[in-house]
C-alpha positions in Angstrom: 105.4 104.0 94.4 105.1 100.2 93.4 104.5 98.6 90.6 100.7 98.0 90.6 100.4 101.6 91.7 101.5 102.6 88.8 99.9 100.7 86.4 96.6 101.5 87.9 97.0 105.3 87.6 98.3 104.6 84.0 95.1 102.9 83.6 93.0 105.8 84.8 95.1 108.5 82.8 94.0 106.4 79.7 90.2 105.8 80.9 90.3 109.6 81.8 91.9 110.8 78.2 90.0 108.0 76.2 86.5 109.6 77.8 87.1 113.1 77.7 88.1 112.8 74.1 86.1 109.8 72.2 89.7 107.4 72.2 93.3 108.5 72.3 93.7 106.5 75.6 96.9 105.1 73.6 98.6 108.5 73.5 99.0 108.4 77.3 99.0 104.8 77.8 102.0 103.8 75.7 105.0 106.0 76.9 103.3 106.1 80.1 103.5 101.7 80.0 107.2 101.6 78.4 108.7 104.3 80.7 106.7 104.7 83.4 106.1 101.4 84.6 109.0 99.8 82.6 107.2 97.5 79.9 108.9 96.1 77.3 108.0 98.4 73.8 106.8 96.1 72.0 104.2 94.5 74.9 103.5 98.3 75.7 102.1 98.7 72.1 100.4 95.2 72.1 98.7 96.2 75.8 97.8 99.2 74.8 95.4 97.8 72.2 93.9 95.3 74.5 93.7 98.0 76.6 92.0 100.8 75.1 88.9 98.5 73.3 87.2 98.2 76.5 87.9 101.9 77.1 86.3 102.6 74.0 83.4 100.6 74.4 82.8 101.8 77.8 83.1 105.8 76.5 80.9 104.7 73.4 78.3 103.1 75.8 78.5 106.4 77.9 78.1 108.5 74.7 75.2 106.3 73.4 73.6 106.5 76.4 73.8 110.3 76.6 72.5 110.5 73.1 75.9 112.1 71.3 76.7 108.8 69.2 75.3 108.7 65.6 75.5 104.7 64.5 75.1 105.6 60.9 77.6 107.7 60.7 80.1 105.7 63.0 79.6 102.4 60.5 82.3 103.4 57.9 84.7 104.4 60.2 84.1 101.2 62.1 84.3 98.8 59.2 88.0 101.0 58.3 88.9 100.1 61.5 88.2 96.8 61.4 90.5 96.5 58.5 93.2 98.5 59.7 93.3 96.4 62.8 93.7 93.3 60.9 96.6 94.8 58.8 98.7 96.5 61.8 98.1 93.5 63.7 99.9 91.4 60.9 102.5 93.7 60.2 102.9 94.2 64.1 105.6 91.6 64.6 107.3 92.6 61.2 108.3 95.9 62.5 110.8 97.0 64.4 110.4 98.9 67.9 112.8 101.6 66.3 109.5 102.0 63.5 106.8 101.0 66.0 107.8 104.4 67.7 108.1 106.3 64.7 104.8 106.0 63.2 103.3 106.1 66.7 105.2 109.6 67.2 103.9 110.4 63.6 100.2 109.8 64.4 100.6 112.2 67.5 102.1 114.9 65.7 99.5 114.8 63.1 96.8 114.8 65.5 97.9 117.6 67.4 98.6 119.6 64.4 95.1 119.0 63.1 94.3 120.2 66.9 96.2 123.2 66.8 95.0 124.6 62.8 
């Protein structure tokens, strides 16, 4: 399978995993970008967050449209986020790949053991 092949089904498995869940397009996208369709680690982290704002946006707009999003409620979570983003982009090029992968592993497995309990 070629190259664009691949990224466009990479694509979709992050649309289809950010939509179904309200984000977490990254989980997929990342080792799917780095091993998958051999990006470099470091770009494959950067992509991924260019990646995944319009896929949240677009499942946002979907959920909004549906009537499941609560603005209010979304608003400290948003302005959090806006914050964090600053700070991980800053620190971004500080890290190393090694700890890049890490703390990315780390977020999964607490996520999925808040899942699971």
């Amino acid at each position: 399978m070629d190259r664009k092949w691949r990224l466009r089904l990479t694509g979709l498995a992050g649309g289809a995993v950010n939509g179904c869940f309200g984000g977490g397009g990254g989980m997929v996208l990342v080792p799917l970008l780095s091993r998958w369709c051999g990006a470099e680690e470091r770009r494959a982290f950067a992509s991924c967050v260019a990646i995944v704002l319009p896929l949240c946006v677009l499942s946002a707009a979907v959920y909004w449209w549906r009537g499941g999003m609560d603005l209010t409620a979304a608003w400290p979570y948003l302005l959090g986020g806006l914050a964090g983003g600053l700070i991980g982009g800053k620190l971004f090029g500080k890290v190393s790949v090694t700890w890049l992968r890490r703390i990315f592993a780390a977020f999964l497995l607490y996520g999925a053991a808040r899942y699971l309990l």
